[in-house]
N, C-alpha and C positions, 0 to 999 in steps of 0.2 A: 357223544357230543364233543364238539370242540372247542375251546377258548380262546377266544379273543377280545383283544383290549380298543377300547375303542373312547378318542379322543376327541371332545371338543375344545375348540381352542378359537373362540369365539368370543374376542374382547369384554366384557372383562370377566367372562366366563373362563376357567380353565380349569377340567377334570379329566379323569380315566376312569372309565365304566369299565367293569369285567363282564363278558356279554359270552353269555351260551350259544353256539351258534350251530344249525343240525348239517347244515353241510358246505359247501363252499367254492365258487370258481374262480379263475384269476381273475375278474372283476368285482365280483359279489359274492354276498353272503345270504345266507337264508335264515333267519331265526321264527324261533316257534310263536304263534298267536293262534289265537279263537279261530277254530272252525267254524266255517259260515258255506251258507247254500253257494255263494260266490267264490270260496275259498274253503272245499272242502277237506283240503292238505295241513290246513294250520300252517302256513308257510308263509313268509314277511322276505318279498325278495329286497335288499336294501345294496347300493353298493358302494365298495371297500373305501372309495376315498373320493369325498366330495367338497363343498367349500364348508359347510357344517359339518361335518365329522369326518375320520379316517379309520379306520381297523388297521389294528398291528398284532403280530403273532404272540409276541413276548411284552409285558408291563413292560421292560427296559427301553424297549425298542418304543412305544408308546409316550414314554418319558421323554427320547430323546429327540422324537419329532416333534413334542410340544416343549420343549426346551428351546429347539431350533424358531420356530415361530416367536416364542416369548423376544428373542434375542434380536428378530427381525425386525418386529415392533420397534424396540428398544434405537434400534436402527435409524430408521423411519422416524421415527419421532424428534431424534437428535439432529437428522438433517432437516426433518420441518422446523426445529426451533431456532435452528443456524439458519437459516432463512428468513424468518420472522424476524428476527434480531437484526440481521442485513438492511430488514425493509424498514423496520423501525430506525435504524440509524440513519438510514437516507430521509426519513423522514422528518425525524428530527434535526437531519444537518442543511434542511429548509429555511431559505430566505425571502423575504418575499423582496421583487424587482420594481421599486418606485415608479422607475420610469420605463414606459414600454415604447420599444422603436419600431414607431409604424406599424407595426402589425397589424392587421386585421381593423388598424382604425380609418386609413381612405374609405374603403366596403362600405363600412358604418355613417358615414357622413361627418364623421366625429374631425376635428385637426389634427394631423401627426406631427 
């Protein structure tokens, strides 16, 4: 059997599974489950890298693709908060205009 490490990194989930896996192609992996009249192989075809988990050969290399994620986050989040912050300040550097010029008041029947 072979070993591979397999990563979720699913906010604010983030682990490394060690997964016995019986054999393997550049897509997928196959690991052992219950033989059933449907699946009389005990075979779990799953594959290697999806948006809920990824398989990696080496823990290291597992580490360092859920490393890379963590950091991406980290990313992301800094540029939503710079953002936030942008809007919050224009929102708060709101004034309100006493006097409205004509706008939309002819339409209305209102006096501009």
């Amino acid at each position: 059997m072979l070993t591979k490490y397999k990563i979720k990194g699913r906010w604010p989930e983030a682990k490394i599974e060690e997964v016995e896996v019986l054999r393997e192609t550049a897509q997928c992996i196959f690991v052992s489950t219950n033989k059933t009249k449907s699946n009389p192989n005990g075979e779990r075809k799953e594959l290697k890298m999806t948006e809920w988990s990824e398989y990696y050969d080496t823990w290291d290399a597992a580490h360092a693709a859920l490393t890379d994620k963590a950091e991406r986050q980290v990313t992301n989040a800094r540029l939503a908060l710079e953002i936030a912050n942008s809007f919050a300040g224009n929102v708060k550097g709101m004034r309100h205009n006493a006097k409205v010029s004509g706008v939309g008041t002819a339409s209305a029947g209102l006096p501009g």
